[in-house]
C-alpha positions as CSV (number, residue, x, y, z in Angstrom):
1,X,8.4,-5.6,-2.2
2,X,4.9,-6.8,-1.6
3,X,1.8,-4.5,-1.6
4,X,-1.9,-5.3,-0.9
5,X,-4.6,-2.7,-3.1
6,X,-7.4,-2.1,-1.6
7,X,-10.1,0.5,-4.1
8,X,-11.6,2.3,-1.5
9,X,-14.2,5.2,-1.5
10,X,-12.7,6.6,1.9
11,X,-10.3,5.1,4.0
12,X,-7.9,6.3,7.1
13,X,-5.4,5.4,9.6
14,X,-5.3,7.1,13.6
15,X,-2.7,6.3,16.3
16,X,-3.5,7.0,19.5
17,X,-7.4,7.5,18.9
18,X,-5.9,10.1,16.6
19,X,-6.1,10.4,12.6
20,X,-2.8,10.6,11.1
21,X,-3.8,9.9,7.5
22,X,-6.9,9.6,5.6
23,X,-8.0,9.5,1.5
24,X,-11.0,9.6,-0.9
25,X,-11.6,8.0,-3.4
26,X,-8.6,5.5,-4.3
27,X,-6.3,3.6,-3.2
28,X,-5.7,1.8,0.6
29,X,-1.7,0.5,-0.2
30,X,-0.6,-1.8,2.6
31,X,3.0,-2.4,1.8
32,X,5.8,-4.6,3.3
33,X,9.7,-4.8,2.2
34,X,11.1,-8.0,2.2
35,X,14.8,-8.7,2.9
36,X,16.9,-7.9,0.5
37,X,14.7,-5.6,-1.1
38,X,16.0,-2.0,-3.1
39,X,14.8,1.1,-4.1
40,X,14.7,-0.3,-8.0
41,X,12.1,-2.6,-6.7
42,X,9.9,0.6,-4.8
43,X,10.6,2.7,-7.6
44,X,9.0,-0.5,-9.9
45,X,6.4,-0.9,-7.5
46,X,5.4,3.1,-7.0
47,X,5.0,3.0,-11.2
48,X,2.8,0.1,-11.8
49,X,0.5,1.0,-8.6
50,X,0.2,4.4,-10.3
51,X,-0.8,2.8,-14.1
52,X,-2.5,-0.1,-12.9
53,X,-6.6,-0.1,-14.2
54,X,-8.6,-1.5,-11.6
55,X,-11.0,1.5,-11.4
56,X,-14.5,1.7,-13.7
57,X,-14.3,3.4,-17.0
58,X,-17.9,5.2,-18.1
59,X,-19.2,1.3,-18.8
60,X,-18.4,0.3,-15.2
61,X,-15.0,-2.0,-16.8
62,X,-12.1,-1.9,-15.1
63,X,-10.2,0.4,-17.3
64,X,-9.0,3.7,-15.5
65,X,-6.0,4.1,-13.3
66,X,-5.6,6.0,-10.0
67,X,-4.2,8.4,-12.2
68,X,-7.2,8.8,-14.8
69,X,-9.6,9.1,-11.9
70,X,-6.7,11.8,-10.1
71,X,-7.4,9.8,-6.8
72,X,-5.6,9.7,-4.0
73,X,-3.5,6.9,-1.9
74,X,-3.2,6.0,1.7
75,X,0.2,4.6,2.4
76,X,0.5,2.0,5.4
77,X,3.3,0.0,6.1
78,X,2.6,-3.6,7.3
79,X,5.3,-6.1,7.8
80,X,2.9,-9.0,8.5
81,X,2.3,-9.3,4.8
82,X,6.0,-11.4,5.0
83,X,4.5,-13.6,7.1
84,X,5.4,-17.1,6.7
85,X,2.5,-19.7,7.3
86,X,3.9,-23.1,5.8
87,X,4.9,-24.4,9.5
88,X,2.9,-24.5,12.9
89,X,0.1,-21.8,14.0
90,X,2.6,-19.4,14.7
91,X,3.6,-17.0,11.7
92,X,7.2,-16.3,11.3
93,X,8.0,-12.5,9.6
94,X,12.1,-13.5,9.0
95,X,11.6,-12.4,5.7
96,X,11.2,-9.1,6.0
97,X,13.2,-6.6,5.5
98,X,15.1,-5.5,8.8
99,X,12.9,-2.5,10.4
100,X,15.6,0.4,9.7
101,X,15.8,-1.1,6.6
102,X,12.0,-1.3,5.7
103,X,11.2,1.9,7.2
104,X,13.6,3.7,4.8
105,X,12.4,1.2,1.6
106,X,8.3,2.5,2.6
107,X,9.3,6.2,2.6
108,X,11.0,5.7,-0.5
109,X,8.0,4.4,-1.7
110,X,5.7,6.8,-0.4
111,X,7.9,9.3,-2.2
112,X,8.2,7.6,-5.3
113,X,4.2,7.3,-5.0
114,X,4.0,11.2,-4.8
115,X,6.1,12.0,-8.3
116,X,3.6,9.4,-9.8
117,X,1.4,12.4,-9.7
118,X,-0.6,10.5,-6.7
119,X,-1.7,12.5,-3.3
120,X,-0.4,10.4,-0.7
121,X,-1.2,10.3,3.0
122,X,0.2,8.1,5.1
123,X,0.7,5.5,8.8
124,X,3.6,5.8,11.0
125,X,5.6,3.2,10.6
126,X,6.3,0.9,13.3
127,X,2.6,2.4,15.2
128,X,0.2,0.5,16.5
129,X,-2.3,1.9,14.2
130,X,-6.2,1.3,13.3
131,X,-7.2,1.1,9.6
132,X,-10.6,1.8,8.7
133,X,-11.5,1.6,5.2
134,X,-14.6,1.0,2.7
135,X,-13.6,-1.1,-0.3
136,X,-15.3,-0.2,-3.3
137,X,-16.1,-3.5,-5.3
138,X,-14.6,-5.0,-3.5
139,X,-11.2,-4.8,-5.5
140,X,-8.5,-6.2,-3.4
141,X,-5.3,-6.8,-5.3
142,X,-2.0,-8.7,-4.3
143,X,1.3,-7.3,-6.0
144,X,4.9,-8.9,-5.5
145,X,7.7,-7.1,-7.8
146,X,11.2,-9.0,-7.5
């Protein structure tokens, strides 16, 4: 599974002109599963997201986790983060996971998030939605687990 971190002060998500999911302080998680992907791989994901210490300790170092600060997570699936760049202008997304397949691997995830202790929001999967977010740093982080 692949997962791009985003340490935001607020972020949300709205179909339709509509919010659907929103946070405070924490984490946006855009997250993709890749073909071939299984819920030992979510599950591995879901725990180092949770421990990971990418938020600033009293001497403003990068020592505190999502959990140590008890912030919150907005959850967005995004299948473009398989894309495939290395031919053409044209990306190709074969590599992810099939969409009945990656829908049930992201609310796996999302769940898996939640017993980390995490409050999770999150998209609608397969939605045309519309992200806003303010990154606080910026941190942006990519994470791959196999």
């Amino acid at each position: 599974m692949r997962a791009l971190l985003q340490r935001v002060t607020e972020a949300r998500v709205s179909v339709g002109g509509a919010v659907i999911g929103e946070t405070g302080p924490g984490l946006m998680i855009l997250v993709c599963a890749m073909a071939g992907d299984t819920e030992a791989q979510a599950d591995k994901l879901a725990a180092k997201i949770a421990r990971l210490r990418i938020f600033p300790d009293e001497n403003d170092k990068m020592n505190r986790s999502i959990l140590d600060i008890r912030g919150s997570a907005l959850i967005v699936s995004q299948f473009t983060l398989a894309a495939d760049t290395a031919r053409g202008n044209r990306p190709g997304f074969s590599t992810a996971a099939p969409p009945a397949e990656g829908e049930r691997l992201y609310n796996h995830f999302c769940r898996q998030v939640t017993l980390q202790g995490i409050p999770v929001a999150t998209g609608r999967f397969g939605a045309d939605m519309a992200v806003s977010l303010v990154n606080s740093g910026p941190v942006t982080i990519w994470m791959e687990v196999d």
